[in-house]
N, C-alpha and C positions, 0 to 999 in steps of 0.2 A: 515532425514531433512524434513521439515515439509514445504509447498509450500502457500504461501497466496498471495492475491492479496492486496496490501498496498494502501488505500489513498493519496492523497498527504496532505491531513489535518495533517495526524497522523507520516507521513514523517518528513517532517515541525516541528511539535510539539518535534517528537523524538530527530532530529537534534539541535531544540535550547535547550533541555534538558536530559540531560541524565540519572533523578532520578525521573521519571513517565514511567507509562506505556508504554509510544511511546518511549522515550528512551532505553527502554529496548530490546521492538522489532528493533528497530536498532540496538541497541548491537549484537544482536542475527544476524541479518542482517548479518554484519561482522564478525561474530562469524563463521557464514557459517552451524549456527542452522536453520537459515531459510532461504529462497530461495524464493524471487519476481520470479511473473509472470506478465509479462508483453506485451505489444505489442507495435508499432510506437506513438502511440498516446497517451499513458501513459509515455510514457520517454520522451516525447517533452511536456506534461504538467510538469511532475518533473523540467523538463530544464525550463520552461519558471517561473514558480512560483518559484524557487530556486535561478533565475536570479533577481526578483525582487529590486530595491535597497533596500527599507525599509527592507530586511530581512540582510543586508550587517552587519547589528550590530552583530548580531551571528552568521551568515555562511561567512565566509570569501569569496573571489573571488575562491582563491587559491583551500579552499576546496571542493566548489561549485562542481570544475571540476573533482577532486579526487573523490566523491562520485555520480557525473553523469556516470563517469568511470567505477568506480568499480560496479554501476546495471546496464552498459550495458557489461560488461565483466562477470559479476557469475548471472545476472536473467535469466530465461527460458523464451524464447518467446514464445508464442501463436499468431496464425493465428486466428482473430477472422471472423465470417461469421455468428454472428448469430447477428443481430438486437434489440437489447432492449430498445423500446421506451416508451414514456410517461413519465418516470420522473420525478419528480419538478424541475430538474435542468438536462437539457439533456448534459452536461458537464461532466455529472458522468456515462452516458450510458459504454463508453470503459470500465471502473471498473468492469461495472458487468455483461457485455458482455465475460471479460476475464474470469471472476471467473466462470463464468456456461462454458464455453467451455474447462476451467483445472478441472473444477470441484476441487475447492480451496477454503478456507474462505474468505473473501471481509472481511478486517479489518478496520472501521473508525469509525472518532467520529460524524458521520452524519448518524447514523442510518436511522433515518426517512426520508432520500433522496431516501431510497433504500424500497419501499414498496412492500413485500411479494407478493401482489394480482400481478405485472409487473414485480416481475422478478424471481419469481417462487420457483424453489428449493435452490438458493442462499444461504448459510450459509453466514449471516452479522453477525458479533461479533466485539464488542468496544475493544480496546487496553486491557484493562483489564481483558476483558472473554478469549484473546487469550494469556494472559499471565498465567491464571487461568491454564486455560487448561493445556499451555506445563506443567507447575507444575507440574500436576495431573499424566501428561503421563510420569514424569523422577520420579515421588513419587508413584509408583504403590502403 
């Protein structure tokens, strides 16, 4: 099982589509092929943008709470303590605060929020590249 830190961009994205990239990493999600890392502050962003009504056309209420459910019942928490500031958008610090302390990929489609020179060894990969990947690693 393979451990990544999820967006909520590419959350979102996967959830109202099931036949892209982000799709797929939610398949995989509940598939129990991969495994969210997360902390407090990441599953109360899921909650709070997933609660949106504008998103009510594709996430039902019902599922909303099924799938707040099911990442806090099968993701690995992480205790973060390490600070990463500066950002373009200090909203996305938890992300990559969690991903360098699991030492995990930070998968989204905001690449550029997350620049190299502030958060260091971070492995960022688009929905895509981490779809590439598992590929690669089930097609030796």
């Amino acid at each position: 099982m393979q451990r990544i830190v999820l967006d909520t961009n590419v959350l979102v994205s996967g959830l109202i589509s099931a036949f892209n990239p982000p799709g797929r990493i939610v398949d995989g999600l509940r598939a129990g092929l991969l495994q969210h890392c997360i902390d407090d502050r990441i599953r109360t962003d899921y909650r709070d943008v997933l609660g949106r009504p504008e998103l009510e056309r594709w996430i039902h209420p019902a599922d909303r709470s099924a799938i707040i459910d099911h990442i806090r019942t099968s993701a690995h928490k992480v205790d973060t303590f390490l600070p990463v500031e500066g950002l373009p958008d200090p909203d996305d610090a938890p992300f990559a605060e969690v991903a360098a302390i699991a030492q995990v990929p930070l998968i989204t489609g905001n690449g550029r929020h997350f620049p190299r020179a502030i958060i260091g060894d971070v492995v960022v990969l688009s929905p895509s590249e981490i779809i590439e990947s598992l590929s690669q690693t089930d097609n030796p």
